[in-house]
BALOBA-1460 file (C-alpha; in Angstrom, 3 decimals):
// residues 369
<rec num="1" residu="x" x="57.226" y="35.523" z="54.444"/>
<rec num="2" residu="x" x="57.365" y="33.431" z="57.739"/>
<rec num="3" residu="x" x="57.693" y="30.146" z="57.581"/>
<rec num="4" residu="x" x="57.319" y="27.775" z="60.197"/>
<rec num="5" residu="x" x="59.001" y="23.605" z="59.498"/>
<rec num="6" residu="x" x="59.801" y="24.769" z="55.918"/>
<rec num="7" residu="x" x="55.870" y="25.332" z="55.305"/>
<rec num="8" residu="x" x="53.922" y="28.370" z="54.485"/>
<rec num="9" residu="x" x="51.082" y="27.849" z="57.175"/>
<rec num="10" residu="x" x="47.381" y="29.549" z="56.584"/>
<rec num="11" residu="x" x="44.994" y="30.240" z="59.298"/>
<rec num="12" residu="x" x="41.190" y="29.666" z="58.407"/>
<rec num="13" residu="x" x="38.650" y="31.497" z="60.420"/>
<rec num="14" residu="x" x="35.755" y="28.911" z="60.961"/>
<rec num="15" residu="x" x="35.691" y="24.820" z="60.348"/>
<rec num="16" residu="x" x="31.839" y="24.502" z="59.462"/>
<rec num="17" residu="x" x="31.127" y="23.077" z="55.614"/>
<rec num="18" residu="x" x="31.080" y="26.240" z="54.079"/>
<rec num="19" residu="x" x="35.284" y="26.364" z="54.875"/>
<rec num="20" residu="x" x="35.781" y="22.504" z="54.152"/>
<rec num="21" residu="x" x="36.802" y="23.105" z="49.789"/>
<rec num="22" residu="x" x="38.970" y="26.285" z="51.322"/>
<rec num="23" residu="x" x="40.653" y="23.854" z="53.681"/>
<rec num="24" residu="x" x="40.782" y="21.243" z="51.069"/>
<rec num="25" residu="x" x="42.346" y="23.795" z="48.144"/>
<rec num="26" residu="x" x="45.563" y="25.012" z="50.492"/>
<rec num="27" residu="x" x="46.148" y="21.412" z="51.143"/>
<rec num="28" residu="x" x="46.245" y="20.647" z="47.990"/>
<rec num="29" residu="x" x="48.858" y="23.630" z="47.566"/>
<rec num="30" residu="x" x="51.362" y="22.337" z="49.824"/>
<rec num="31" residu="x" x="50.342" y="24.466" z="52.816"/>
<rec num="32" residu="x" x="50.110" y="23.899" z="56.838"/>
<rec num="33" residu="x" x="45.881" y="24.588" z="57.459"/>
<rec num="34" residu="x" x="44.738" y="25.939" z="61.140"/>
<rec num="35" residu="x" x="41.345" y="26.230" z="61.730"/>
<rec num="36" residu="x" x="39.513" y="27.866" z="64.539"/>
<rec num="37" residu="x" x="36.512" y="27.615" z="65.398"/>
<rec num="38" residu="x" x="33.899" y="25.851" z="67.785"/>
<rec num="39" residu="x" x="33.993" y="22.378" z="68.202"/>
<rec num="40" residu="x" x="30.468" y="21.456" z="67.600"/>
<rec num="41" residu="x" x="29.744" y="21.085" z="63.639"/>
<rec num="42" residu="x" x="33.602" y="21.380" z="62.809"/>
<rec num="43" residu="x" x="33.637" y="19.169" z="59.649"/>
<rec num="44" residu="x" x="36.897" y="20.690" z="58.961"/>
<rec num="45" residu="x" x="38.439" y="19.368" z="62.102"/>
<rec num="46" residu="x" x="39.686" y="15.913" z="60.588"/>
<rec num="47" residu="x" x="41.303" y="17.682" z="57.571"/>
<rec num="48" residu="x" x="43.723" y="20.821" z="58.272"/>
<rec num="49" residu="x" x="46.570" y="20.211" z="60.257"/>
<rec num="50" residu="x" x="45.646" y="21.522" z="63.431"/>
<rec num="51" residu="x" x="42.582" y="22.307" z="65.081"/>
<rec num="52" residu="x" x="42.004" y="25.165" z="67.708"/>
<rec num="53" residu="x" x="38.271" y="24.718" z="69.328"/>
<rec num="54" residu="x" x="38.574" y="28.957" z="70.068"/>
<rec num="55" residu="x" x="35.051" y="30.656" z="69.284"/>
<rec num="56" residu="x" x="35.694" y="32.721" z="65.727"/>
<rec num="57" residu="x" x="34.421" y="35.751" z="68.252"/>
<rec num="58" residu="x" x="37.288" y="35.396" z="70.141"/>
<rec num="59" residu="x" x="39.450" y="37.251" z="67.995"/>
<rec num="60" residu="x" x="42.418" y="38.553" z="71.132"/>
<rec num="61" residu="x" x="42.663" y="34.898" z="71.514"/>
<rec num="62" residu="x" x="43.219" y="33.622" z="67.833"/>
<rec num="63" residu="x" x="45.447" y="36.521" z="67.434"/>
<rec num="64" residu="x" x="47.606" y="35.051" z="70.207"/>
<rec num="65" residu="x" x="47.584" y="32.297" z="68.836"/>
<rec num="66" residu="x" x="48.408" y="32.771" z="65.556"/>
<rec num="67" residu="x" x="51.519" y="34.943" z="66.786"/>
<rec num="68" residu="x" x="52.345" y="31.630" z="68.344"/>
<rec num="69" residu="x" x="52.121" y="29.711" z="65.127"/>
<rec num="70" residu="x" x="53.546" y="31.937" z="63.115"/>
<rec num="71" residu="x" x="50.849" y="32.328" z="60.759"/>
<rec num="72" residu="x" x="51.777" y="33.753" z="57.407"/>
<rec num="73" residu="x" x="47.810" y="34.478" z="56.364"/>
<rec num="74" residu="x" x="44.325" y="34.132" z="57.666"/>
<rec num="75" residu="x" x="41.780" y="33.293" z="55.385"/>
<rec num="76" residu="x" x="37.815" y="32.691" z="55.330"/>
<rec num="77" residu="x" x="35.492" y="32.106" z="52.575"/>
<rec num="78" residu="x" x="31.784" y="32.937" z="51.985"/>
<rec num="79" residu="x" x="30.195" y="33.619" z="55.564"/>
<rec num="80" residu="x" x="29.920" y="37.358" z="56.963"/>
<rec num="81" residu="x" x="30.319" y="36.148" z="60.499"/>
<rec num="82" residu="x" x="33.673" y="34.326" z="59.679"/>
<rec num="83" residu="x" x="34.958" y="37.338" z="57.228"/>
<rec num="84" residu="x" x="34.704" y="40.256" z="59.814"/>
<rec num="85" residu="x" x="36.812" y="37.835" z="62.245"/>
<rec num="86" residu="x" x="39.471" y="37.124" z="59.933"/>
<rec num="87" residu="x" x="39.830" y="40.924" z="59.100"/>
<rec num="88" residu="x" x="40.291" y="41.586" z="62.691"/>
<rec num="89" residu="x" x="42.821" y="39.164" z="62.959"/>
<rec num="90" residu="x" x="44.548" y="39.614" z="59.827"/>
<rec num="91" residu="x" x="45.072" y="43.479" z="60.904"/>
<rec num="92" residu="x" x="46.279" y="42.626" z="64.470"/>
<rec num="93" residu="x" x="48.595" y="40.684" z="62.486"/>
<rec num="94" residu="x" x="49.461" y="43.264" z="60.008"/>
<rec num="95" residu="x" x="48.733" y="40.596" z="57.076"/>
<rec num="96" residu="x" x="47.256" y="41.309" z="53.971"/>
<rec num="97" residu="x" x="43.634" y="41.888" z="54.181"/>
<rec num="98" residu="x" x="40.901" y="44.768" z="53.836"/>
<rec num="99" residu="x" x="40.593" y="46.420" z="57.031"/>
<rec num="100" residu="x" x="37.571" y="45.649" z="59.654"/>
<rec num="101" residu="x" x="36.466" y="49.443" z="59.085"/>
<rec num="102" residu="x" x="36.229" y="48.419" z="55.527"/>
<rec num="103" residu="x" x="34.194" y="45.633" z="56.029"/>
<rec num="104" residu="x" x="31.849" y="47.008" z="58.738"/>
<rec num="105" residu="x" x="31.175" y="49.622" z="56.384"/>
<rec num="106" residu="x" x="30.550" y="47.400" z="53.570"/>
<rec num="107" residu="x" x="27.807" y="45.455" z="55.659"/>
<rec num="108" residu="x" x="25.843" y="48.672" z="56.249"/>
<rec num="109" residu="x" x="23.447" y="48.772" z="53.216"/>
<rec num="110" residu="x" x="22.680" y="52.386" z="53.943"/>
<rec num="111" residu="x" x="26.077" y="53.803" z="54.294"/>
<rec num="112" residu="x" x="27.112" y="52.202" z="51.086"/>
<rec num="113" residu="x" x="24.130" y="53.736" z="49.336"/>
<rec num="114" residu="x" x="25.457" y="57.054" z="50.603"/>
<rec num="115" residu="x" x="28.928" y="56.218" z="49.745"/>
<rec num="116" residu="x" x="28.350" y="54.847" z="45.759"/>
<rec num="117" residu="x" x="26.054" y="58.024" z="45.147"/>
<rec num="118" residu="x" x="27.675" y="59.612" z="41.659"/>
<rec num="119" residu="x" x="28.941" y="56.765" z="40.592"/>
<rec num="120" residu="x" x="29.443" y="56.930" z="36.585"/>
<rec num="121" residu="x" x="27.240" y="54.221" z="35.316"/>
<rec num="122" residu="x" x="24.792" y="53.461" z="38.657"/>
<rec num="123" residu="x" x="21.870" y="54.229" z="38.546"/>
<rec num="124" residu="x" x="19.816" y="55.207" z="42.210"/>
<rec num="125" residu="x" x="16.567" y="53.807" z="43.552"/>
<rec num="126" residu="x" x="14.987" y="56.090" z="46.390"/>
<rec num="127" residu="x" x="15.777" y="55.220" z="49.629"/>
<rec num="128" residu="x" x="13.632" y="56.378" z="52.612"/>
<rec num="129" residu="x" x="13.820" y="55.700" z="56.401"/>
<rec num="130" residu="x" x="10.831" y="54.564" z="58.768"/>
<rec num="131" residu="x" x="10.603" y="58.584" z="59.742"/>
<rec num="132" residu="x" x="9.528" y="59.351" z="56.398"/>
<rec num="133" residu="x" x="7.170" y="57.000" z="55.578"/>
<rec num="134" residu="x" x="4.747" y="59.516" z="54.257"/>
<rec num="135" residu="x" x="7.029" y="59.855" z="51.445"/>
<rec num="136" residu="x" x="7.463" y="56.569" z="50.441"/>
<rec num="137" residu="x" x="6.679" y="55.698" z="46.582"/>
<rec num="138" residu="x" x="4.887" y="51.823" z="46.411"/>
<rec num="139" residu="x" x="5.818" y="49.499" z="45.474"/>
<rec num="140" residu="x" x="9.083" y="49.212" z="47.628"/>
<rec num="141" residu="x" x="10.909" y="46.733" z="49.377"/>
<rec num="142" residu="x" x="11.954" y="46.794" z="53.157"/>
<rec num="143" residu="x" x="15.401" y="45.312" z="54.669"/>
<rec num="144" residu="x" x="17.157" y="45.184" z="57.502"/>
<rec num="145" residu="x" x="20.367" y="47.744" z="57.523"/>
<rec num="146" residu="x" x="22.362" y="44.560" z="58.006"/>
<rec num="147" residu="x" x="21.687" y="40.723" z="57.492"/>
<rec num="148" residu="x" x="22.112" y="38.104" z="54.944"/>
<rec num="149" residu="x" x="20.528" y="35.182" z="52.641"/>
<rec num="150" residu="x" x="17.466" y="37.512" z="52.006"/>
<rec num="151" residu="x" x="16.789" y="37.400" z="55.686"/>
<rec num="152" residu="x" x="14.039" y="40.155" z="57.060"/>
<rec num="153" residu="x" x="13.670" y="41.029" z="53.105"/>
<rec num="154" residu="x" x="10.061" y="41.935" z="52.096"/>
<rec num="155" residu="x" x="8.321" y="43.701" z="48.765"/>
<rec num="156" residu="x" x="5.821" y="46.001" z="50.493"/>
<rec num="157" residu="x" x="2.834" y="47.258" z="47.833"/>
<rec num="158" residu="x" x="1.339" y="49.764" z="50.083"/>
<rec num="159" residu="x" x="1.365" y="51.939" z="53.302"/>
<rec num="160" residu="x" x="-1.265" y="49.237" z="54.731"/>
<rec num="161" residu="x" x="1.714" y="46.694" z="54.901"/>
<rec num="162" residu="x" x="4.765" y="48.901" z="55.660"/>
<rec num="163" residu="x" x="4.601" y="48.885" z="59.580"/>
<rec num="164" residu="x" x="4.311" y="44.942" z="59.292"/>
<rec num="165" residu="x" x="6.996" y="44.485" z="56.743"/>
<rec num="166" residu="x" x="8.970" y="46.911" z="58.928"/>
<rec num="167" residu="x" x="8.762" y="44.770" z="62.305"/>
<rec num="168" residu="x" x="9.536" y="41.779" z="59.689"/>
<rec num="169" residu="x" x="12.614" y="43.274" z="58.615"/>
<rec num="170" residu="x" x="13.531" y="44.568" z="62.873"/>
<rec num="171" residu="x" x="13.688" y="40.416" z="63.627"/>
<rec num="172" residu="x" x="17.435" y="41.202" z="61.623"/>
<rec num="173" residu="x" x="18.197" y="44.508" z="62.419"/>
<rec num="174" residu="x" x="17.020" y="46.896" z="64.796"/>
<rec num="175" residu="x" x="17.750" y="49.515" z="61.387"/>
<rec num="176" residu="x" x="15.826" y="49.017" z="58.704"/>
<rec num="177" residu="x" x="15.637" y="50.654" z="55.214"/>
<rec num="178" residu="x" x="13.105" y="51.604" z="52.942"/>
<rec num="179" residu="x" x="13.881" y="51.425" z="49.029"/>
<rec num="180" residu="x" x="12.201" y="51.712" z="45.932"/>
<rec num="181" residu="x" x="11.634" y="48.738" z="44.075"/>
<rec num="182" residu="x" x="13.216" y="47.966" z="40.679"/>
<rec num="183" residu="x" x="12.270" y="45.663" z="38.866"/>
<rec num="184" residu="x" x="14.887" y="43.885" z="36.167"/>
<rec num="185" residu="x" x="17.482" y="41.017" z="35.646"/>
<rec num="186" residu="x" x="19.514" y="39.948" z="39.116"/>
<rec num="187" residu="x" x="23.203" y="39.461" z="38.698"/>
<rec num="188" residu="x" x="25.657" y="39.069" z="41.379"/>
<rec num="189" residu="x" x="29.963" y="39.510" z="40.125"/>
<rec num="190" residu="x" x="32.329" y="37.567" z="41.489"/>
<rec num="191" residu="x" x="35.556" y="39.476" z="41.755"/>
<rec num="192" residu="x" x="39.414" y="39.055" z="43.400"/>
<rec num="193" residu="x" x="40.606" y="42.252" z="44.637"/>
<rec num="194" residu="x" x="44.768" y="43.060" z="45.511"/>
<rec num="195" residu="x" x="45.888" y="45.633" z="46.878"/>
<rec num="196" residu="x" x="43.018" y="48.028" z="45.691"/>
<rec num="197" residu="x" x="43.171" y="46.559" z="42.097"/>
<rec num="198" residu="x" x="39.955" y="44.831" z="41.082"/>
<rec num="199" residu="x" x="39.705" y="41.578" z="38.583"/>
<rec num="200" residu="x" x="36.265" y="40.684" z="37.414"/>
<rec num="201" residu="x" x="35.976" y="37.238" z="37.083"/>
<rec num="202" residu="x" x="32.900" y="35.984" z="36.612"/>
<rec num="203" residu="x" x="28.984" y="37.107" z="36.021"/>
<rec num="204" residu="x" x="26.575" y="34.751" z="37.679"/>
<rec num="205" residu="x" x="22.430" y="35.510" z="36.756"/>
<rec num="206" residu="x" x="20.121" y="34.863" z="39.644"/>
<rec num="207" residu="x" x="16.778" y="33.281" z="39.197"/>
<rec num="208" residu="x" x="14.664" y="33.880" z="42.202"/>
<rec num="209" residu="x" x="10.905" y="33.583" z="43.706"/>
<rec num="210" residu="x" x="10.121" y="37.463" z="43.365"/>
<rec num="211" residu="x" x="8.211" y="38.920" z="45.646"/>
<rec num="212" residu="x" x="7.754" y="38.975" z="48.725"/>
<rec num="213" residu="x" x="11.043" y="37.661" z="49.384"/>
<rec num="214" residu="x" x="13.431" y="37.636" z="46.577"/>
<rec num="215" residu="x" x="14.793" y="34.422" z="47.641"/>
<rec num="216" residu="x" x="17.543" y="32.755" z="45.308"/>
<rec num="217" residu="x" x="16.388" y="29.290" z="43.962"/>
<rec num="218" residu="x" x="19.339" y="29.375" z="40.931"/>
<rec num="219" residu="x" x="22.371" y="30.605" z="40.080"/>
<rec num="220" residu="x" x="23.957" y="30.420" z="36.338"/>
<rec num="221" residu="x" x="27.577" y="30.826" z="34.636"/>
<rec num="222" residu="x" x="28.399" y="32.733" z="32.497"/>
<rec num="223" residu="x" x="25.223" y="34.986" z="33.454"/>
<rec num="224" residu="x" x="25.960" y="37.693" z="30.641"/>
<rec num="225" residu="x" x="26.632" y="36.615" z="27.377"/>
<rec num="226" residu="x" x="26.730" y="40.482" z="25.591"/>
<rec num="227" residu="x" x="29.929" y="41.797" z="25.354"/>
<rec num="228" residu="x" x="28.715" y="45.407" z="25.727"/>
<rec num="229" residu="x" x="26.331" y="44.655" z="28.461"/>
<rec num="230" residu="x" x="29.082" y="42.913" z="30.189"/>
<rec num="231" residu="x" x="31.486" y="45.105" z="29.988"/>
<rec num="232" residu="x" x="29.456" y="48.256" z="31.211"/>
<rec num="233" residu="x" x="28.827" y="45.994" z="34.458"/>
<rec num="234" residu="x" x="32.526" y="44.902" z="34.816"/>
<rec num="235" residu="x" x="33.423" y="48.656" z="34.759"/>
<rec num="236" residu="x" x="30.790" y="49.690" z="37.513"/>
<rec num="237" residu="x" x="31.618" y="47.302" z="39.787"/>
<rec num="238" residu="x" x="35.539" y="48.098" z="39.448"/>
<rec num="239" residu="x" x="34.299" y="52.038" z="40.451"/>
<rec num="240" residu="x" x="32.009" y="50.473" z="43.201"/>
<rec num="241" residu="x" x="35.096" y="48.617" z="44.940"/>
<rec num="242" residu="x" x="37.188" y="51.234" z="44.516"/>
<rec num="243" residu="x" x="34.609" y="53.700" z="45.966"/>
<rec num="244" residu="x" x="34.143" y="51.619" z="49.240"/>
<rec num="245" residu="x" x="38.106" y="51.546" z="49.791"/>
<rec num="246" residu="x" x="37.615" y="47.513" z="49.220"/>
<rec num="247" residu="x" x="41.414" y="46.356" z="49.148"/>
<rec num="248" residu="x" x="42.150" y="42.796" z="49.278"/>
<rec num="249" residu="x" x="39.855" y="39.763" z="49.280"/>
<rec num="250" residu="x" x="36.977" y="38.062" z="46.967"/>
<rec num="251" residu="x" x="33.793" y="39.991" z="46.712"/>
<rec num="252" residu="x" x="30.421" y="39.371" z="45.631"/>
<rec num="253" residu="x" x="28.410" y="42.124" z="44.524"/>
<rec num="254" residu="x" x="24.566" y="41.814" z="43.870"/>
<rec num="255" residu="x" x="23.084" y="43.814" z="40.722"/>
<rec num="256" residu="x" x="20.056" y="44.501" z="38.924"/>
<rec num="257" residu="x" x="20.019" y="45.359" z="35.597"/>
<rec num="258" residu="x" x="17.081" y="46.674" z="33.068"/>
<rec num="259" residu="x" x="16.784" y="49.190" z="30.320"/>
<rec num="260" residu="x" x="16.929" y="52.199" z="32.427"/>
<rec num="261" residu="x" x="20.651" y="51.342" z="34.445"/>
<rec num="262" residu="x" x="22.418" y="49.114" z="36.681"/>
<rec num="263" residu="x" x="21.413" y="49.076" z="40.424"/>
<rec num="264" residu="x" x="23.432" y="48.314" z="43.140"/>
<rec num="265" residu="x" x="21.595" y="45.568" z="45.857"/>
<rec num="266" residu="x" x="23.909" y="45.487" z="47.849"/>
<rec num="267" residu="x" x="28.030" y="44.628" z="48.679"/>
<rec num="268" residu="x" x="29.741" y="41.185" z="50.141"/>
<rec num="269" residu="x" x="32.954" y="41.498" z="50.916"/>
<rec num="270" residu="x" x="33.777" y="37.721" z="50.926"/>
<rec num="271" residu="x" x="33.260" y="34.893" z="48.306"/>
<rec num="272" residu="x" x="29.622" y="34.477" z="47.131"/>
<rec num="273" residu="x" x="27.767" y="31.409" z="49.057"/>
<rec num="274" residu="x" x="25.255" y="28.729" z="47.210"/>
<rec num="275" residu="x" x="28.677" y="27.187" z="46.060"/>
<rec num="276" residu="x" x="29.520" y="29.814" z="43.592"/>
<rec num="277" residu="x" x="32.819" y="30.463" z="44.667"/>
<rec num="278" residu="x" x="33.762" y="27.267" z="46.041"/>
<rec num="279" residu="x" x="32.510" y="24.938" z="42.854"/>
<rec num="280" residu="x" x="30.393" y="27.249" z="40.165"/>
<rec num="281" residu="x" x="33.648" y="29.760" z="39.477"/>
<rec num="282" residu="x" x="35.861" y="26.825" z="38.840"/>
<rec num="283" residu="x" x="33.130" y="24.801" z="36.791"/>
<rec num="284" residu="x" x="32.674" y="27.980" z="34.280"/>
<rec num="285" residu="x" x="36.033" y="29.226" z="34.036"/>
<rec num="286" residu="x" x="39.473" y="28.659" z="34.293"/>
<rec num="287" residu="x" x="39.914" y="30.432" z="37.143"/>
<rec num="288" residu="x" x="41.272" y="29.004" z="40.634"/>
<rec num="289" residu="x" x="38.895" y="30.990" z="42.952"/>
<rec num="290" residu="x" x="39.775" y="29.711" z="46.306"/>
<rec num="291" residu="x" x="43.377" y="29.971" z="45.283"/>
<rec num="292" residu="x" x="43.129" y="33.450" z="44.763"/>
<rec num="293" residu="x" x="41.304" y="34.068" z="47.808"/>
<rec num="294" residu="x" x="44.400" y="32.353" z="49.327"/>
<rec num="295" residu="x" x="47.259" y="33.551" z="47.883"/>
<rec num="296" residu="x" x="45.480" y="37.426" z="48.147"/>
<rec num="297" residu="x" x="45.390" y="36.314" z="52.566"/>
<rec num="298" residu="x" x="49.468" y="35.478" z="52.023"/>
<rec num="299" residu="x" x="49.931" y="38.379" z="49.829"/>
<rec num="300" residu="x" x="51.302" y="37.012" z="46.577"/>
<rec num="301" residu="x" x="48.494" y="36.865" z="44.492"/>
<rec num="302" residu="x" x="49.105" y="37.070" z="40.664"/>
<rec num="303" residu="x" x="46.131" y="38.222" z="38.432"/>
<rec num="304" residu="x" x="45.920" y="36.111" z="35.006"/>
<rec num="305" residu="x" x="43.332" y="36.346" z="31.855"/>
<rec num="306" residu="x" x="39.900" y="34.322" z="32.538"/>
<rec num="307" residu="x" x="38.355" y="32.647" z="30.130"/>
<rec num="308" residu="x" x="35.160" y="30.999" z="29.420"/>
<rec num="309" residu="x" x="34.885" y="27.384" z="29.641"/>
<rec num="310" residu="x" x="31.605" y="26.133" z="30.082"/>
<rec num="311" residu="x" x="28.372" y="26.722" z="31.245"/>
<rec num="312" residu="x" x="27.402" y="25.678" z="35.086"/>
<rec num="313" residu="x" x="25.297" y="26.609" z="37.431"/>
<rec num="314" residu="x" x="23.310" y="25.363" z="41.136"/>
<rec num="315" residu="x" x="19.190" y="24.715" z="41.139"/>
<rec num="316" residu="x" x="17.623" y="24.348" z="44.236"/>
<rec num="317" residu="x" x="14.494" y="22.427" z="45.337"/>
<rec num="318" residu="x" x="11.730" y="24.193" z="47.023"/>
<rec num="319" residu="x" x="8.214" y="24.361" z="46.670"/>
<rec num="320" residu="x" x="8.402" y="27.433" z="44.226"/>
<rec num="321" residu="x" x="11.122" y="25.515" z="41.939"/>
<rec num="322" residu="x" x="9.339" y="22.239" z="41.763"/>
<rec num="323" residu="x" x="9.837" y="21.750" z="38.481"/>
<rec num="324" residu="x" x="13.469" y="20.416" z="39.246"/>
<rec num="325" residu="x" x="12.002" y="17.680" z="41.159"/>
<rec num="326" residu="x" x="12.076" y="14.947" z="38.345"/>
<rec num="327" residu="x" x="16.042" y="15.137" z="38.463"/>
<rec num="328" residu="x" x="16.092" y="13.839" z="41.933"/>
<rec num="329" residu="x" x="16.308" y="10.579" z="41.232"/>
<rec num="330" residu="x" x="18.546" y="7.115" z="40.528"/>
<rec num="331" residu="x" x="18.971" y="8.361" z="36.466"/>
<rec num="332" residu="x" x="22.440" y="9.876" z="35.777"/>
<rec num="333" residu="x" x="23.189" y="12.745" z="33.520"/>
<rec num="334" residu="x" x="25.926" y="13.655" z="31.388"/>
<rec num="335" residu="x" x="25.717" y="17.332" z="32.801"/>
<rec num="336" residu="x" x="25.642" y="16.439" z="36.685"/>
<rec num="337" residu="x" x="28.170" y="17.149" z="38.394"/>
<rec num="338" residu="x" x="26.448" y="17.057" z="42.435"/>
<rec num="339" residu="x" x="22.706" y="16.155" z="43.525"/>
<rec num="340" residu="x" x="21.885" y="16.405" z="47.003"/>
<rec num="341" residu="x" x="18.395" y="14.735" z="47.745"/>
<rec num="342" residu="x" x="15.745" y="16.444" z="49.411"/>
<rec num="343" residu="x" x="14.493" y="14.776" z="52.894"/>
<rec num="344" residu="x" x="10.833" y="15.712" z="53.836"/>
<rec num="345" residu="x" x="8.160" y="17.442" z="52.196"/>
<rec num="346" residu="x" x="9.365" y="20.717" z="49.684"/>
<rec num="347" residu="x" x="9.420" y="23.995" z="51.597"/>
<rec num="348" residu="x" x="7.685" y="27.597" z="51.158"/>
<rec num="349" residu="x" x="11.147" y="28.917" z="51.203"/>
<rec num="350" residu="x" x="11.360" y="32.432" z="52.874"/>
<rec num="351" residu="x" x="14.720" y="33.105" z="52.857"/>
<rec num="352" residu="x" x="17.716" y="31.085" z="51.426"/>
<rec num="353" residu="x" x="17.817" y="28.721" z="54.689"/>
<rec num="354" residu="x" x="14.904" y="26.995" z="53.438"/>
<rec num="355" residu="x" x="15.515" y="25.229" z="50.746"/>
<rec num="356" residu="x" x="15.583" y="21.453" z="50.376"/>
<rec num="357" residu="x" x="18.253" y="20.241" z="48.132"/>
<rec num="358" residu="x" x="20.074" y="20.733" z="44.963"/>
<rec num="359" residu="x" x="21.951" y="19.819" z="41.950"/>
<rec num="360" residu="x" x="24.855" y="21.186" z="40.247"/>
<rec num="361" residu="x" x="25.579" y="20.998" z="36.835"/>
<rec num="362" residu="x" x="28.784" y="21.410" z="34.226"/>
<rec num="363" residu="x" x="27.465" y="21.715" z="30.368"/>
<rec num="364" residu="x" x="29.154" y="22.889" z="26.911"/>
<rec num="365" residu="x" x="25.712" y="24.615" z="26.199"/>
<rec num="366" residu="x" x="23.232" y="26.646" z="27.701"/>
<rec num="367" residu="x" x="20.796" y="23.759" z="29.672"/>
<rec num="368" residu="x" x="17.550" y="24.645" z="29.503"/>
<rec num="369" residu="x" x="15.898" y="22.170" z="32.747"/>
């Protein structure tokens, strides 16, 4: 491994908030941080080691760079955007990472429903295009090909609403897909993958607003507490990755699950956001997330048991989940372990932008709020 002043130094593709604990953890393990990324909203720019104000598009010029610094990794965390660029990079540098056709494939919703087809254990909604909207089965739900945070999502209950849940889904993606709805339990698995072998690590359950949107307003650990049910998911999901050619790097893969199968929602091939892999992995488990995610970029990652440790989980404030609201206040709790206080009046939230604040929480049983 190159070393540059005795230190292993790690590149980290963007310097917004969402890459602050990633910055934070390889500090904390003894390594030289570089961050690139635009000035403006660089909260990591006072803590890594050097700062590069190079746009995380630029990826010739942050290759250059990094040739320069003798980078021995390139990691990102929990941002699409960021995750493509530090694939790029990581190949130009021939460092450990899943390739960028790998990921570009990934973020195509259609081509991985194409690809995961046969899949022991996965069960298939129908998928239609625009072209055959004649043949669409209601109640469905529209999305863009690409996109993120349940942006350009939309349950559509008849043909009446499909061309206007089609141009709703177009302000995303130009592409859009058509897919049978299915109704059940939302899960999303949080997983380290190394060099094409894939460790489960934790189960998160979703609670969300439904239709129309879907939009996520809680996440909980451990989100599957059956041992049978738990294992049939961990065992899809290892047949997913593998399917998809997914290497190297933290994944988070969104499910749905009722008595008739599991259903794939769709693939991220990065760390999942809402603070599950930067705080809610680490709160539930014994498992160093972001240190995996950082030791996979410099290619010595070690996989180790996981166990259970407590229950945790993120609730966010929005008009749907006002319920929540009373915890926003002065009172401490033994279970909280973060509150951030809503400014303004609640929102409609519409996608998972538009929510107003939060609280996280650490407990040895199952809270009930």
């Amino acid at each position: 491994m190159r070393e540059e002043g005795g230190k292993t130094t790690i590149a980290i593709i963007g310097a917004s908030s969402g890459q602050l604990p990633l910055v934070r953890k390889a500090k904390n393990m003894g390594l030289k941080t570089i961050c690139f990324a635009w000035d403006r909203g660089a909260v990591c720019k006072d803590e890594c080691d050097l700062f590069y104000p190079v746009s995380i598009y630029d990826t010739d010029q942050i290759t250059r760079l990094c040739r320069e610094l003798h980078i021995d990794g390139v990691a990102t965390n929990a941002s699409e955007e960021t995750n493509m660029s530090a694939s790029i990079i990581a190949n130009n540098l021939d460092l450990n990472n899943s390739s960028p056709r790998i990921i570009s494939l990934i973020r195509d919703k259609r081509a991985v429903r194409d690809l995961t087809v046969g899949i022991e254990g996965l069960s298939f909604p129908s998928v239609w295009n625009y072209m055959e909207r004649d043949k669409v089965d209601f109640p469905c739900v529209v999305k863009p090909i690409t996109g993120s945070a349940k942006q350009g999502v939309k349950f559509c209950s008849s043909i009446v609403e499909l061309d206007e849940c089609v141009e709703y889904a177009k302000t995303v993606s130009e592409d859009v897909m058509i897919e049978e709805y299915v109704d059940g339990d939302e899960y999303s698995v949080e997983s380290l993958s190394f060099h094409g072998e894939h460790h489960i690590i934790q189960i998160t359950r979703k609670v969300t607003t439904g239709h129309p949107h879907f939009v996520e307003l809680e996440h909980h650990q451990p989100g599957i507490l059956d041992p049978l049910l738990y294992s049939k998911v961990e065992e899809v999901v290892k047949r997913i990755l593998t399917k998809v050619d997914f290497e190297n790097g933290a994944s988070h893969i969104e499910l749905k699950v009722n008595p008739k199968g599991i259903y794939l929602i769709e693939i991220n091939p990065r760390g999942g956001g809402d603070h599950i892999s930067d705080t809610l992995v680490s709160l539930s488990t014994d498992c160093d997330y972001l240190a995996g995610i950082i030791n996979i970029a410099l290619d010595r990652y070690v996989s180790v048991p996981v166990s259970q440790k407590a229950y945790a989980g993120i609730m966010y404030l929005t008009s749907q989940n006002s319920r929540i609201q009373k915890y926003f206040n002065s009172q401490s709790y033994d279970w909280l372990v973060e509150r951030v206080n809503p400014t303004g009046q609640l929102t409609e939230a519409t996608t998972n932008y538009d929510r107003n604040g939060y609280i996280i929480y650490q407990s040895k049983e199952a809270l009930n709020l």
